[in-house]
C-alpha positions, 0 to 999 in steps of 0.5 A: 670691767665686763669684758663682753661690753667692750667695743672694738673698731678699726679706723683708716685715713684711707692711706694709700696703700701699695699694690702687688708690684710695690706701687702706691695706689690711685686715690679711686683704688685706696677708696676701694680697698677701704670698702673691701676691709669694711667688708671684711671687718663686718664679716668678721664681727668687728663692731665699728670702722671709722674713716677720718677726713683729710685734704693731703695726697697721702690721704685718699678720703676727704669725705668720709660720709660719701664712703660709709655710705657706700659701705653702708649698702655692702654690710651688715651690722658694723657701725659707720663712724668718722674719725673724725669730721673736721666740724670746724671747716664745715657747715654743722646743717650739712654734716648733720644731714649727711649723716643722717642719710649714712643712717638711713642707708645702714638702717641706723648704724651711723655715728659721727666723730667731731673734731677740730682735725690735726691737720689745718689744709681744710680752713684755707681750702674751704675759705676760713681763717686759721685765726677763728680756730677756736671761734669756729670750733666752739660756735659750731659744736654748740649749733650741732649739738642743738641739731642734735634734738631733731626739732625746729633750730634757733641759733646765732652766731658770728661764723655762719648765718643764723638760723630762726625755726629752721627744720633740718631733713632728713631726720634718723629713724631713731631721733638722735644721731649718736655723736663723739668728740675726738680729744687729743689732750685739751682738758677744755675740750674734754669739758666740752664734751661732757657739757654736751653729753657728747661721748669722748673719743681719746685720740692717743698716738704716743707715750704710754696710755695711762698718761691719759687717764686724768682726762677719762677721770675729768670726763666722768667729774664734768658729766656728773657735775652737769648732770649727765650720766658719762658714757664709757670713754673710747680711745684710739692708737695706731696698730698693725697685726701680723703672724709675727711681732718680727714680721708686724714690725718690719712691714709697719715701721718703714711707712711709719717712718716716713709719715712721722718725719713728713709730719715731723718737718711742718712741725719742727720735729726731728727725724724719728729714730728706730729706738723711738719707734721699738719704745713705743712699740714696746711700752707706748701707744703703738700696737704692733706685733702678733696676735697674742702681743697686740691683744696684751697691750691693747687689754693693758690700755683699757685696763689703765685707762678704764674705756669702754671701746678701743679703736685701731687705726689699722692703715697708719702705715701707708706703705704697707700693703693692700693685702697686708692690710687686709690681713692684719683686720683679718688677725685683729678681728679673728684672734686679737679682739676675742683674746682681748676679752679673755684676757679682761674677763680673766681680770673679773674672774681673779677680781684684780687686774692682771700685773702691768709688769707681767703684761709689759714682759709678756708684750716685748718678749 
């Protein structure tokens, strides 16, 4: 594994978080707090922040594209993903088109996640029926991915109507919007992916990570069979950094709690309980703690599941601070990631992989 060409991100919902006084933020004032840590992130050499689209109060982003385009013009060099697009409630011509504009703005820096979105408010608010989840879904990747080839379109469907040498503008500089598909745990949908050519984004929020690695190995079979060279696969986990695992611990798992039993109630789950959260901590996919614990599990991860970009959804605890936010981009970017190469290059000196056992002892000390 070449530790210098793993990729690493950070991705936010736009969670609400609260201000100086212990109040939680406007939705305008999350927005802005989610520009000032792509900032940082971009300052500090972080290579891609994705922004997820949601439709519930606790979320402020419900447009992604609009906000990467603002933090388009306010940096540099980090890449401008979503994570994902709910493609299944919109319109693939105009998802295509606002991306590309995203692309012309960061001068080629935009990349677009598609998914079908853990969350089902977006069908009845724009006018679908939850019965063509899966209609939708499959019609609209195969539409978007002939948009894809920036050329005259022809396509028909039964979810929208079709379209007959259609030309679609504004076109990327480079002829080709780089697109992943968010994969929670669907073999169909990992073969889809690869049918695609579409790299795979693993969407990995519990249990241990390598539970996951069928689906990298799938991803690599399928592309293979339909003659595609597969890209690495990423994956993304929620985490939060602090100086210390005490410290990253105690600010992450009151908003933790409360998000995962607001979930857990339109799902018939029962309340999360402290031992399930310090588990998952320990040896699940929850990376949380200081600096040198969050590096250690997060290279374990990539080691077991063999992917080339890990992305950290830094904002999964909405009642966590502003600036206790940007402190934890501040540590990721400035000690996590460049411990993490270590710690893989390490890996490649010895030519095998460090004991899991040793990592797992050295992450829950």
């Amino acid at each position: 594994m070449d530790a210098s060409a793993i990729e690493f991100g950070i991705d936010s919902f736009g969670d609400r978080p609260r201000d100086a006084h212990g109040e939680v933020v406007s939705h305008a004032e999350a927005i802005r707090a989610t520009v000032a840590e792509a900032v940082l992130a971009d300052r500090l050499g972080i290579d891609v922040i994705a922004l997820g689209e949601h439709h519930r109060p606790e979320y402020a982003i419900s447009s992604p594209e609009t906000v990467l385009a603002g933090i388009a013009t306010v940096t540099e060099r980090i890449r401008l993903a979503s994570g994902v697009t709910v493609l299944s409630s919109d319109d693939p011509v105009r998802v295509f088109q606002r991306f590309a504009h995203v692309d012309a703005l960061s001068h080629g820096r935009a990349e677009v996640i598609l998914g079908r979105g853990s969350f089902t408010e977006s069908f009845p608010l724009f006018g679908y029926d939850l019965k063509d989840y899966d209609l939708l879904f499959e019609e609209k990747i195969e539409l978007f991915h002939r948009l894809l080839d920036e050329g005259p379109v022809t396509w028909e469907g039964s979810t929208r109507p079709a379209l007959h040498g259609a030309e679609v503008y504004p076109r990327t500089e480079s002829g080709r919007l780089p697109t992943w598909v968010g994969v929670g745990g669907s073999p169909e949908s990992v073969v889809r992916t690869a049918r695609y050519g579409m790299r795979l984004m693993l969407a990995v929020i519990g249990g241990p990570a390598e539970r996951f690695r069928p689906y990298v190995d799938l991803y690599r079979r399928a592309s293979t069979e339909f003659g595609i060279a597969p890209r690495p696969a990423g994956v993304h986990s929620p985490g939060f950094v602090a100086d210390t695992d005490e410290e990253a611990v105690e600010l992450f798992y009151p908003g933790f709690q409360e998000t995962r039993d607001r979930i857990g109630a339109l799902r018939g789950w029962p309340p999360v309980r402290r031992e399930e959260f310090e588990a998952e901590v320990a040896q699940g996919s929850l990376y949380v703690g200081s600096p040198e614990t969050v590096a250690r599990r997060i290279a374990q991860a990539i080691r077991a599941l063999d992917v080339g970009r890990f992305d950290m959804v830094y904002s999964a605890a909405g009642t966590v601070s502003a600036q206790a936010r940007l402190r934890s981009v501040e540590l990721y970017g400035e000690r996590v990631i460049p411990r993490v190469r270590e710690l893989l290059a390490a890996d490649a000196g010895s030519g095998a992989p460090e004991d899991r056992s040793t990592a797992q002892g050295a992450a829950t000390a």
